[in-house]
VMD Tcl script that builds the backbone (N, CA, C; Angstrom):
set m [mol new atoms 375]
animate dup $m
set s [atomselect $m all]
$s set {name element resname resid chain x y z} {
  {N N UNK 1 A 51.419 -43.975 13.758}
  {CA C UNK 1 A 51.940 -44.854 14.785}
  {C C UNK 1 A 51.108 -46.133 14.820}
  {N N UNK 2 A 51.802 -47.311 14.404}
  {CA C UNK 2 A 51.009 -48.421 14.632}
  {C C UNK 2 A 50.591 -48.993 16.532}
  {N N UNK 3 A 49.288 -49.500 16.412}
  {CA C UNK 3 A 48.988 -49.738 17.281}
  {C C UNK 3 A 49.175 -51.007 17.639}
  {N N UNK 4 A 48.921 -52.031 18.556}
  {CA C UNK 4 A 48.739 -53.420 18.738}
  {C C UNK 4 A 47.674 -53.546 19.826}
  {N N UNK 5 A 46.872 -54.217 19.440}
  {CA C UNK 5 A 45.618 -54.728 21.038}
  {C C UNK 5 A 45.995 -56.203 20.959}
  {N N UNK 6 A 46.135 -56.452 22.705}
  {CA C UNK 6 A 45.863 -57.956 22.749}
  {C C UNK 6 A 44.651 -58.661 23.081}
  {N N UNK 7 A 44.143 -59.636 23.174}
  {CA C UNK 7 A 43.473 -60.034 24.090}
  {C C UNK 7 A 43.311 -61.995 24.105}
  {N N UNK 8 A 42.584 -62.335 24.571}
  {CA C UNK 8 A 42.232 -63.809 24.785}
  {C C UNK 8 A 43.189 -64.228 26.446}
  {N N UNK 9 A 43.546 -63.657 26.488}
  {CA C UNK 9 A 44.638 -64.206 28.210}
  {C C UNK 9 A 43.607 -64.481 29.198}
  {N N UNK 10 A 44.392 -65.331 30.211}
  {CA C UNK 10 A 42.925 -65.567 31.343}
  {C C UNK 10 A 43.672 -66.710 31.689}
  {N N UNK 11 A 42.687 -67.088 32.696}
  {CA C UNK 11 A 43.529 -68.477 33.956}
  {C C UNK 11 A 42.905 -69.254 33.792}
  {N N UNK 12 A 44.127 -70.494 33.752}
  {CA C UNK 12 A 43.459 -72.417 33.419}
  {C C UNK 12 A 44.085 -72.705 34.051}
  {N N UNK 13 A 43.798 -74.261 33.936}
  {CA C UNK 13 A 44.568 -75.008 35.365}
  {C C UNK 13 A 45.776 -75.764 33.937}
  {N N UNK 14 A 46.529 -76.291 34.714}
  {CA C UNK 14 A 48.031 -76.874 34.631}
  {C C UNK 14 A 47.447 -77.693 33.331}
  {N N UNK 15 A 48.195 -77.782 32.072}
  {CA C UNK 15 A 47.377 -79.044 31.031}
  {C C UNK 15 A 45.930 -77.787 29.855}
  {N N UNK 16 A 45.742 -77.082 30.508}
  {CA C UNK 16 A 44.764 -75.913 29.684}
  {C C UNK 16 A 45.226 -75.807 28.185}
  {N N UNK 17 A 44.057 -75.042 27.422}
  {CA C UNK 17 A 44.788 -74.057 26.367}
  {C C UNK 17 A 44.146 -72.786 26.526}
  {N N UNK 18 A 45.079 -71.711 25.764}
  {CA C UNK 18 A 44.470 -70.797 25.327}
  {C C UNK 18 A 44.900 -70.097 23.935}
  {N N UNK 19 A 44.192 -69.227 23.731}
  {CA C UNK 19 A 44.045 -68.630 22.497}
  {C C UNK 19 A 44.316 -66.915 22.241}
  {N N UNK 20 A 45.206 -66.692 22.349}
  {CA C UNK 20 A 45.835 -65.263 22.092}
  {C C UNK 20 A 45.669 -64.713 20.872}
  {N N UNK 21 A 45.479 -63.316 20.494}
  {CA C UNK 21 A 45.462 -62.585 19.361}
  {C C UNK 21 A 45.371 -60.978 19.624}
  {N N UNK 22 A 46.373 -60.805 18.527}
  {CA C UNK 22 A 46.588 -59.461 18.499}
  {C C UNK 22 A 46.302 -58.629 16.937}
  {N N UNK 23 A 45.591 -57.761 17.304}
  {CA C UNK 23 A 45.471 -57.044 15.949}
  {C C UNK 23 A 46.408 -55.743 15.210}
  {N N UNK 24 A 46.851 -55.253 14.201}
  {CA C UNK 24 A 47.372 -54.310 14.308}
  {C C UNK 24 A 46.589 -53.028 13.573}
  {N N UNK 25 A 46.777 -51.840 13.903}
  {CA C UNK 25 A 45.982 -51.168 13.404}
  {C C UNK 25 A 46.131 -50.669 12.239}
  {N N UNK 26 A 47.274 -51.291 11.526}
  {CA C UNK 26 A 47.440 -51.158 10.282}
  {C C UNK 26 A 48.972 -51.817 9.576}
  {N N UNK 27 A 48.803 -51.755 8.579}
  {CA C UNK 27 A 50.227 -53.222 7.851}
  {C C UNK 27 A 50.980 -51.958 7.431}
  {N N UNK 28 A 52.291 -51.861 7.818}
  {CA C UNK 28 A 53.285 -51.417 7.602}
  {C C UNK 28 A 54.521 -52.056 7.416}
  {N N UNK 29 A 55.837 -51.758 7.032}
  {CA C UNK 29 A 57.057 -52.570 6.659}
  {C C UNK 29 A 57.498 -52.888 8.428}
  {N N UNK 30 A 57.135 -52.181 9.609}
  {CA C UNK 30 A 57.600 -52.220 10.743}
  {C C UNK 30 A 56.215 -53.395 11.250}
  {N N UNK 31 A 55.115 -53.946 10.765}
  {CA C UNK 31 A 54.571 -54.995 11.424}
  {C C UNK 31 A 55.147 -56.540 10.370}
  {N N UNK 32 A 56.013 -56.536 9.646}
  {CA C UNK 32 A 55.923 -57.585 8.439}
  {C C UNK 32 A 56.383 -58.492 9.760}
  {N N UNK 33 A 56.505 -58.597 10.648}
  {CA C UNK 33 A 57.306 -59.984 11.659}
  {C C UNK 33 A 56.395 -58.796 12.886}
  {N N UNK 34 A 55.612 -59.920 13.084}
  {CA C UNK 34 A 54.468 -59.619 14.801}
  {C C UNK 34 A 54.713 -61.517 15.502}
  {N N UNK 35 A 54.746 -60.868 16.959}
  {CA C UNK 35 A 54.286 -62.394 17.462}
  {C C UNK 35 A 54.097 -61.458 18.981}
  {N N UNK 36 A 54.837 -62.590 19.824}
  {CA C UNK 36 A 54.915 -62.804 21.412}
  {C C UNK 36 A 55.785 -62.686 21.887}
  {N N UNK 37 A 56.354 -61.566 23.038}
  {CA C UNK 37 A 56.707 -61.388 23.830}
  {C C UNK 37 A 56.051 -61.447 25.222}
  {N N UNK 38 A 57.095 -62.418 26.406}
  {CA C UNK 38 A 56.222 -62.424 27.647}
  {C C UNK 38 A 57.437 -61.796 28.758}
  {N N UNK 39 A 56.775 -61.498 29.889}
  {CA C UNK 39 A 57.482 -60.629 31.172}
  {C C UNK 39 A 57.041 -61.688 32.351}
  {N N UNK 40 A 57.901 -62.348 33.065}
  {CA C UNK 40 A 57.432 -62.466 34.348}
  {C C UNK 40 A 58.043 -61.412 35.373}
  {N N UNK 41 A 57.349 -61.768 36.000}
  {CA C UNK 41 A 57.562 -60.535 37.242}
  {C C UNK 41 A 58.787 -60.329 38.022}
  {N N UNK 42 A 59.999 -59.570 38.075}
  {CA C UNK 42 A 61.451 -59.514 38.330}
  {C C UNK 42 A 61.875 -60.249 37.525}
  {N N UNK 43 A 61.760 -60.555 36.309}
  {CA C UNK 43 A 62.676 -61.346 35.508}
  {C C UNK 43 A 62.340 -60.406 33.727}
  {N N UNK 44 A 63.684 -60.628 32.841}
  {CA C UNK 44 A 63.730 -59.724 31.709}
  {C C UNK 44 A 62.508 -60.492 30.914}
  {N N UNK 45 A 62.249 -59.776 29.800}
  {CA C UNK 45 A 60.864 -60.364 29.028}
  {C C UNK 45 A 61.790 -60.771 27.872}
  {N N UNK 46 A 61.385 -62.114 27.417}
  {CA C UNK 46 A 62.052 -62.464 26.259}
  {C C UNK 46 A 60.815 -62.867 25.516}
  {N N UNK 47 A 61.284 -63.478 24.100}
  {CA C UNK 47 A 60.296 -63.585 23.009}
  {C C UNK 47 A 60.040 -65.251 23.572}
  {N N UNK 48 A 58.440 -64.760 22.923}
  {CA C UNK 48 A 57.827 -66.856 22.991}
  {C C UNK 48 A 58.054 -66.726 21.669}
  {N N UNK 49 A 57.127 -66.024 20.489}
  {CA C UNK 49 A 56.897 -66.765 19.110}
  {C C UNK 49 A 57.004 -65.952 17.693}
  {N N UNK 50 A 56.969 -65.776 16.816}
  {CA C UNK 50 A 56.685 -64.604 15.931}
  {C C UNK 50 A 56.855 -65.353 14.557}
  {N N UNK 51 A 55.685 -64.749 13.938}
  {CA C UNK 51 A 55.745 -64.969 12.209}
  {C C UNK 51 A 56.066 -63.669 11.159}
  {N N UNK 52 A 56.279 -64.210 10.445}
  {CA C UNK 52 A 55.892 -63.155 8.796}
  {C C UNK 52 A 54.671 -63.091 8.513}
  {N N UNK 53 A 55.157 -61.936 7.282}
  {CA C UNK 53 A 53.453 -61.480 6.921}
  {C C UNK 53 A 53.264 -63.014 5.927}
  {N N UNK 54 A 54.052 -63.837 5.252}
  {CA C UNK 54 A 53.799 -64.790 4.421}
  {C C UNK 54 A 52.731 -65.802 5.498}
  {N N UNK 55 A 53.694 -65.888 6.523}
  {CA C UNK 55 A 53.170 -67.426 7.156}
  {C C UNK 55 A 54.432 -68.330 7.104}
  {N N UNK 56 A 55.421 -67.983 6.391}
  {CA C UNK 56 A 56.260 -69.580 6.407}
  {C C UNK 56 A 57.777 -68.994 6.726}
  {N N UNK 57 A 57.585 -68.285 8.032}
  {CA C UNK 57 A 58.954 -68.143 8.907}
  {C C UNK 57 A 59.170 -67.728 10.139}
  {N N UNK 58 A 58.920 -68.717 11.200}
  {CA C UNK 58 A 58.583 -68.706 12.257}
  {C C UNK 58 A 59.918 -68.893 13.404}
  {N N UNK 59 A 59.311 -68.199 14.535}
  {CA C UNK 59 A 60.512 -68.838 15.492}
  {C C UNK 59 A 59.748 -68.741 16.991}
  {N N UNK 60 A 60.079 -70.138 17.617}
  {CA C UNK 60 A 59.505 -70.359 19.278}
  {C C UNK 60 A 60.647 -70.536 19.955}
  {N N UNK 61 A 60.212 -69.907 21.021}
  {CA C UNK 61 A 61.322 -70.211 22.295}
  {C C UNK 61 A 61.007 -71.781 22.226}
  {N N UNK 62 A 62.374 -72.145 22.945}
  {CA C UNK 62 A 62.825 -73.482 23.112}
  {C C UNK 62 A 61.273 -74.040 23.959}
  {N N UNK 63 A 61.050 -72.989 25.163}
  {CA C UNK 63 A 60.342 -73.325 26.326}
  {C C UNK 63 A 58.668 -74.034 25.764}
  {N N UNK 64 A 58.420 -72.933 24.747}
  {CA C UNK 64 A 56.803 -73.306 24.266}
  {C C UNK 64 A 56.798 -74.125 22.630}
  {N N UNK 65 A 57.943 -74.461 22.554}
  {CA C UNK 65 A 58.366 -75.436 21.150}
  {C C UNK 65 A 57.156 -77.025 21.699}
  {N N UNK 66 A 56.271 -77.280 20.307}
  {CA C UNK 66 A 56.009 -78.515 20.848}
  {C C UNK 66 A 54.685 -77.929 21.237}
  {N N UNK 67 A 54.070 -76.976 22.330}
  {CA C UNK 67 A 53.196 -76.552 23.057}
  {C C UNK 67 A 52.312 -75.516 22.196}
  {N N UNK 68 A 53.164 -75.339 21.253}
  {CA C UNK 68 A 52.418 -73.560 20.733}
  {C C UNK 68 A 52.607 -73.162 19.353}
  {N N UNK 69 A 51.289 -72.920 18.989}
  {CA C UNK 69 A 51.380 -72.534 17.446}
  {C C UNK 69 A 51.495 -70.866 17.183}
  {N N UNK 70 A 51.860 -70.545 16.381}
  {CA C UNK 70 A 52.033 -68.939 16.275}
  {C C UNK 70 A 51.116 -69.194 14.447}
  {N N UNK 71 A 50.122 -68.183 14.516}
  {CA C UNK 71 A 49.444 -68.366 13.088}
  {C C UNK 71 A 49.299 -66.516 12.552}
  {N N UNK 72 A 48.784 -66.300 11.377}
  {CA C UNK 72 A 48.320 -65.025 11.188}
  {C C UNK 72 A 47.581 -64.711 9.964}
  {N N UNK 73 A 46.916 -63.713 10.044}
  {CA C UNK 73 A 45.761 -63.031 8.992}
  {C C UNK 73 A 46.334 -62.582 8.571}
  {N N UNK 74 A 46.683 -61.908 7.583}
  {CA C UNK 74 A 47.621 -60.864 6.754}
  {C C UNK 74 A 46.151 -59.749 6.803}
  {N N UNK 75 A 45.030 -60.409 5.874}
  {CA C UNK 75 A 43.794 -59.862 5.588}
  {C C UNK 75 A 43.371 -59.001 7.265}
  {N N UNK 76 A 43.711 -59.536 8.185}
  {CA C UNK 76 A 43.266 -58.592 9.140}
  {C C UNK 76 A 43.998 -58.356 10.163}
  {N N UNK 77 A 45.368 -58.244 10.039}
  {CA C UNK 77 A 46.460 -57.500 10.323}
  {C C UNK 77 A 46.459 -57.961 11.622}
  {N N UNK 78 A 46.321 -59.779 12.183}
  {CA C UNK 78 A 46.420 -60.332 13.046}
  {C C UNK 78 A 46.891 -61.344 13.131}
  {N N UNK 79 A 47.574 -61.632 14.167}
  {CA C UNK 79 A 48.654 -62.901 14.613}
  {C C UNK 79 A 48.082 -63.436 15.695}
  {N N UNK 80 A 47.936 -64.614 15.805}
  {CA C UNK 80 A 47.597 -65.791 17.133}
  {C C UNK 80 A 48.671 -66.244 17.596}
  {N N UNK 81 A 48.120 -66.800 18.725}
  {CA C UNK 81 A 48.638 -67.614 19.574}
  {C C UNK 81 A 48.258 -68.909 20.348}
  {N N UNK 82 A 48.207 -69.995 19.877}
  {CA C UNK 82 A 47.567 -70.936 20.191}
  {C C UNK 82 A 48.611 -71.796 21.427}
  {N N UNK 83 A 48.153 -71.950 22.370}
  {CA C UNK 83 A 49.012 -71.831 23.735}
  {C C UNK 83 A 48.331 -73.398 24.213}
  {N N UNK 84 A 48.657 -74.643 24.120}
  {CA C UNK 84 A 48.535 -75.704 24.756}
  {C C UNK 84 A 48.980 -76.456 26.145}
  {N N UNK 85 A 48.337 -77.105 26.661}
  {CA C UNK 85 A 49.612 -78.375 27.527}
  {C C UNK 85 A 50.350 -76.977 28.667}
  {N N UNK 86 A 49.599 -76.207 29.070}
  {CA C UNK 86 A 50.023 -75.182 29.231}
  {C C UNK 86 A 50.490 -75.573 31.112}
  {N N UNK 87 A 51.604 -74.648 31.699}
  {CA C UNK 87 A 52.412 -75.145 32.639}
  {C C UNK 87 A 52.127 -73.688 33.754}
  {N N UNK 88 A 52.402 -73.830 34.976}
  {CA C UNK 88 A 52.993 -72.742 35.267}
  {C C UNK 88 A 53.870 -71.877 34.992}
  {N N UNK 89 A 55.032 -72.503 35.011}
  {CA C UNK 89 A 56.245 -71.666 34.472}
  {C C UNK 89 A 55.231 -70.821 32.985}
  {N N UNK 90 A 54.147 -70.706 32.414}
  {CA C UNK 90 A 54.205 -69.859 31.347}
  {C C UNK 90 A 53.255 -68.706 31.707}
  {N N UNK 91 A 52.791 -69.050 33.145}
  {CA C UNK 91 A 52.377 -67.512 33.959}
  {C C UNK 91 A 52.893 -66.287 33.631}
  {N N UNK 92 A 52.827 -65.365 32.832}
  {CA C UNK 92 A 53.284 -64.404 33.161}
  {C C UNK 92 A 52.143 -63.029 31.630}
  {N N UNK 93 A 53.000 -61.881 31.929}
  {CA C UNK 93 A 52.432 -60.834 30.617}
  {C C UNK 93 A 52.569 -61.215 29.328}
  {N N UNK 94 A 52.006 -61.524 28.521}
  {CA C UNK 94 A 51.722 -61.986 27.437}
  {C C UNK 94 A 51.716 -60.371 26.199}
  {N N UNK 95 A 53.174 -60.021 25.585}
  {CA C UNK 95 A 52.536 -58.798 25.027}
  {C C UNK 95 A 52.839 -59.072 23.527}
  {N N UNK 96 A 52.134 -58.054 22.692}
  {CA C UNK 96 A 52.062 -58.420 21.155}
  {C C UNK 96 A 53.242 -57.723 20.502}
  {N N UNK 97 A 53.832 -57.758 19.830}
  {CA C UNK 97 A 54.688 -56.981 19.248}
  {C C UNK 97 A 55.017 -57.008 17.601}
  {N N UNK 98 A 55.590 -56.192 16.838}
  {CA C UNK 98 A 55.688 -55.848 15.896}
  {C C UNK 98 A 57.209 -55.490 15.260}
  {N N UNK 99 A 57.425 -55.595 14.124}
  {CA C UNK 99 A 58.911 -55.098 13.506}
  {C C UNK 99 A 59.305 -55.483 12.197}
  {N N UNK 100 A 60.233 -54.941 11.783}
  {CA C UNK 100 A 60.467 -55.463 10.303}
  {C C UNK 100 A 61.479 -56.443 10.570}
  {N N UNK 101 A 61.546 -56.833 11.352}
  {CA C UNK 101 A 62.379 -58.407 10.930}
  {C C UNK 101 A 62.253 -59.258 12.559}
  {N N UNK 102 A 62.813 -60.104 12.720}
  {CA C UNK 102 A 62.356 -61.138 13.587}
  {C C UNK 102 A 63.278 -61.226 14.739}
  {N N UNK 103 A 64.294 -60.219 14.276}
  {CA C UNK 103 A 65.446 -59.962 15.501}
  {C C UNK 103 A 65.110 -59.616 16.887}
  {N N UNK 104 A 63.986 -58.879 17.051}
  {CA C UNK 104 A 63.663 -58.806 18.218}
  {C C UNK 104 A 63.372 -59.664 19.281}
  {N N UNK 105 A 62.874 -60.777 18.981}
  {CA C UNK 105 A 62.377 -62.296 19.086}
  {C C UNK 105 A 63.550 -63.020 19.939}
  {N N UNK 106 A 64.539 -62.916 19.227}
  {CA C UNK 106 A 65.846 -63.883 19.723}
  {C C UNK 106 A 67.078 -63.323 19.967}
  {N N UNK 107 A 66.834 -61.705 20.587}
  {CA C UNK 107 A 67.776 -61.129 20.851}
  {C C UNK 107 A 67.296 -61.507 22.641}
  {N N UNK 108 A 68.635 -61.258 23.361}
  {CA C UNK 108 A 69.046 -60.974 24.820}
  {C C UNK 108 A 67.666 -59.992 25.313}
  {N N UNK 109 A 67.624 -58.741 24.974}
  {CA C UNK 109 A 67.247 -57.878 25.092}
  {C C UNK 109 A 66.242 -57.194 24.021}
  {N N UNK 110 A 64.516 -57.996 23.928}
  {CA C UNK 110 A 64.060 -57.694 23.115}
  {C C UNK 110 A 63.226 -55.978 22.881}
  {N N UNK 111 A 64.013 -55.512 21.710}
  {CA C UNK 111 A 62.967 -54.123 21.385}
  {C C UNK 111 A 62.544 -53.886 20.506}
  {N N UNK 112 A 60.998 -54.633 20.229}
  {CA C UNK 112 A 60.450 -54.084 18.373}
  {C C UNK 112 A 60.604 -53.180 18.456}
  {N N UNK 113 A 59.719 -52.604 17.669}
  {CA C UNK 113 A 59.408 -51.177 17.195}
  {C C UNK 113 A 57.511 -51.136 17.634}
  {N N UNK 114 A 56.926 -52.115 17.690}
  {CA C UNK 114 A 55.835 -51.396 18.297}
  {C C UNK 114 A 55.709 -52.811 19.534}
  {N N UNK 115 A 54.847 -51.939 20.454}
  {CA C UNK 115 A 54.258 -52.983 21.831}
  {C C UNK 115 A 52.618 -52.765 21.625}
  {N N UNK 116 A 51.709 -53.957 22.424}
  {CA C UNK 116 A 50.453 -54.080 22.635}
  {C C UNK 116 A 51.006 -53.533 24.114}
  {N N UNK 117 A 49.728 -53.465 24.764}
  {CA C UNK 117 A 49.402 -53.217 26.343}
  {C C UNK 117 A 49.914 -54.710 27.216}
  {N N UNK 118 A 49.529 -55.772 26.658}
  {CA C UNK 118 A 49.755 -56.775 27.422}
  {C C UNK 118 A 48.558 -57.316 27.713}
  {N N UNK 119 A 48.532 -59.200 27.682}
  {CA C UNK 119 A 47.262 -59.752 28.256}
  {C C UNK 119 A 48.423 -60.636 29.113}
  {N N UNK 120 A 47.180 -60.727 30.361}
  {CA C UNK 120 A 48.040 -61.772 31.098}
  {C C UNK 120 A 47.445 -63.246 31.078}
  {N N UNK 121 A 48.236 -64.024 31.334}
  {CA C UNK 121 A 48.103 -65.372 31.435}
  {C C UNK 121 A 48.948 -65.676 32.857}
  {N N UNK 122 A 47.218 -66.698 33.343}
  {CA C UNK 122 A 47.851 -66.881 34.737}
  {C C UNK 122 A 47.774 -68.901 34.763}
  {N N UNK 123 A 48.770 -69.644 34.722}
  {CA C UNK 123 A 48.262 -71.165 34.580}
  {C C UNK 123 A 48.644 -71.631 36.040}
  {N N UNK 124 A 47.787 -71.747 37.158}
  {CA C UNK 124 A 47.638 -73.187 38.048}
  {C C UNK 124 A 47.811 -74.268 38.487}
  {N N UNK 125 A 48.766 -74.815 38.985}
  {CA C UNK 125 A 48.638 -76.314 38.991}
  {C C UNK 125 A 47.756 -77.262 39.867}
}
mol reanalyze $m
mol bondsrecalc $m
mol representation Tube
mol addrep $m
């Protein structure tokens, strides 16, 4: 069973960055596409970001387009999140996720195949 840990989440004021990363506990055909999924609170969790194991096939929500880089290690079975210019509206659970393809990301109703625990991100104005 693959695992995911997140961490780097934490509170800035309005204009901040931060720096997200998740590791996996091992490379399987079900981590080849890892990124970001976020939850605010009474509202469904949709995808922010997600790459390949290459590096060169990415996809951002409309919302953090412009604001946010999605990067990754292949070598250490980790994906970032480089989170800029950062707003309230991007308050919320920050979780890592995993899958063999990128559908999860930009579906209605996202369900990889694996979840992290969740880091939260709280931004201030």
């Amino acid at each position: 069973q693959v695992q995911l840990m997140e961490s780097g989440g934490g509170s800035v004021q309005a204009g901040g960055s931060l720096r997200l990363s998740c590791t996996a506990s091992e490379y399987a055909a079900s981590t080849n596409f890892m990124g970001w999924i976020r939850e605010i609170p009474g509202h469904e969790r949709v995808g922010v970001a997600v790459i390949n194991t290459a590096g060169d096939d990415t996809y951002y929500a409309h919302a953090v387009r412009g604001r946010s880089t999605v990067s990754r290690d292949h070598a250490k079975n980790t994906v970032y999140l480089q989170m800029d210019s950062l707003k309230p509206d991007d308050t919320a659970m920050y979780f890592c996720a995993a899958d063999s393809t990128d559908f999860p990301w930009v579906s209605v109703h996202p369900h990889p195949g694996h979840w992290g625990q969740g880091t939260q991100v709280t931004v201030s104005s």
